[in-house]
FILUM-890840 format. One record per residue (C-alpha): x, y, z. Coordinates in steps of 0.5 Angstrom, whole numbers, plus 500, padded with zeros to 3 digits. Layout:
BEGIN
XYZ ...
//
This chain:
BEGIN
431232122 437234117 442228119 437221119 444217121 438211123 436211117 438209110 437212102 433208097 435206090 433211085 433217091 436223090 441225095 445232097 452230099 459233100 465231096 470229101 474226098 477226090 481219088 483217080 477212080 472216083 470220089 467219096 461224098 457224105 451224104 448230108 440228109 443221112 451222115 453217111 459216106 457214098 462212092 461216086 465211081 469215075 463212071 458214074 461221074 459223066 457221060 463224056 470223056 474225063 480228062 481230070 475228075 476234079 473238073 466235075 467234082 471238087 472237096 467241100 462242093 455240094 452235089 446232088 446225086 441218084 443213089 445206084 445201090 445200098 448194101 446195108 450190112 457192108 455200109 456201102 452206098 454207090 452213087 451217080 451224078 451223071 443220072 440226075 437230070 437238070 430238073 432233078 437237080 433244082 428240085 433237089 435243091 429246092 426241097 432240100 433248102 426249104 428243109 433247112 429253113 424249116 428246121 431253123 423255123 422250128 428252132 424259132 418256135 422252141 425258143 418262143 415256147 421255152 422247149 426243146 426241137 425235139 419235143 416241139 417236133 414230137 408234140 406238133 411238127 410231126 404233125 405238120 410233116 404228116 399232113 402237109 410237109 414241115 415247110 409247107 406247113 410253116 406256109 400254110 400258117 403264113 397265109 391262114 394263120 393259126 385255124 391252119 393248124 388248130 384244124 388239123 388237131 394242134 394245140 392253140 397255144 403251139 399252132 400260135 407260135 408256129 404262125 408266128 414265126 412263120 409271119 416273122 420269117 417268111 416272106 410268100 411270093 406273090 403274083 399279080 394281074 390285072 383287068 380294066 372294068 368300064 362301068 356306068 350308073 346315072 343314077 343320083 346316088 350313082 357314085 355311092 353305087 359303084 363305091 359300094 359295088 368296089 367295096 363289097 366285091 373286095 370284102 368278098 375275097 378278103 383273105 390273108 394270101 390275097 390283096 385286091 386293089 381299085 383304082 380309077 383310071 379315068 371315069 367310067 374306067 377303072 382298074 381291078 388289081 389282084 395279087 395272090 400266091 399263083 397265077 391260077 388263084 389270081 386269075 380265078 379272084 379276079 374273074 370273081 371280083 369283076 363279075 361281082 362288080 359288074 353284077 351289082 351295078 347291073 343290079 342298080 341300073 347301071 351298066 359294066 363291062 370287064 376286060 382282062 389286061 394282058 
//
């Protein structure tokens, strides 16, 4: 969980910690993820001059770090922050939260089932962990729903109140692109033709991280609507979708044609 006090960072991991303390030399930080207390040298402070550390680092600021060394029998953890790339730095930051979150997510499950952190963690959340990441798990119930976890061998009972703390709590991104699809059928039940090639198309792609929509734009134009979590699914949904539309008209005796909307 958040404090891994057993535990010890490797060479080369990027930690966040807490500047406690700030001296001529350096500055004392503990890390957040281990609870314990690292050195950041002056040198490893910044690749320019230093007039007055504190214009780099200041007590209660939350930085993340590369760990240089650890000496395990002397407790002694020597750190950079001059060796962390901007990349490195909003990853960091982005793992770490999402850490936090799940750790609040997991204490919403323990509340709904009545047991403790601990033993949801041991009974289901080291599970998650292992196969997809705690967070990431959490997400993958968002958009599966409990068959997500069940799958992976969690009880029903356990992966239902995962799933629905998950819908409770977290909102998933979504992306959306479009296209416009031109189609023509003269047929007397024409119109029932195209309604049920909108329909049937959509139902093919039903899922719960996806949302197909149809709107008339002026006949024989239409427009197909796709959100999804990433662009790439979206983009793959929607040359599905088109493509099935256009197939069943064709099938009938119309005609239809589909162009991409940048």
């Amino acid at each position: 969980m958040t404090e891994r006090k057993s535990e010890w960072p490797e060479p080369g991991d990027l930690v966040i910690a807490t500047v406690e303390i700030v001296t001529d030399y350096g500055a004392y930080a503990k890390l957040d993820e281990y609870g314990k207390r690292g050195l950041l040298h002056v040198s490893e402070i910044s690749s320019s001059w230093i007039r007055n550390i504190r214009d780099f680092v200041r007590e209660g600021q939350k930085v993340v770090l590369k760990v240089l060394r650890v000496d395990m029998e002397k407790g002694h953890i020597d750190l950079s922050l001059r060796r962390v790339t901007k990349r490195e730095k909003i990853e960091k930051i982005k793992v770490w939260k999402q850490d936090r979150k799940a750790e609040t997510l997991l204490r919403g499950v323990a509340e709904k089932l009545g047991l403790s952190v601990e033993e949801v963690y041991a009974k289901a959340g080291a599970l998650i962990e292992e196969k997809y990441g705690l967070y990431e798990g959490f997400e993958k119930a968002v958009k599966e729903g409990p068959e997500a976890l069940t799958k992976i061998g969690m009880p029903q009972n356990f992966a239902e109140a995962f799933a629905a703390v998950a819908e409770e709590r977290i909102h998933v991104k979504m992306v959306k692109v479009k296209g416009m699809l031109e189609i023509r059928c003269i047929k007397p039940n024409g119109v029932k033709i195209i309604k049920n090639a909108f329909l049937n198309a959509g139902k093919a792609e039903k899922a719960k991280d996806v949302e197909v929509r149809f709107y008339v734009i002026a006949a024989p134009k239409y427009s197909v609507e796709v959100s999804a979590e990433n662009y790439k699914r979206a983009e793959e949904i929607l040359q599905r979708v088109a493509q099935n539309v256009v197939s069943n008209i064709v099938k009938a005796g119309g005609q239809g044609v589909f162009r991409r909307e940048k």
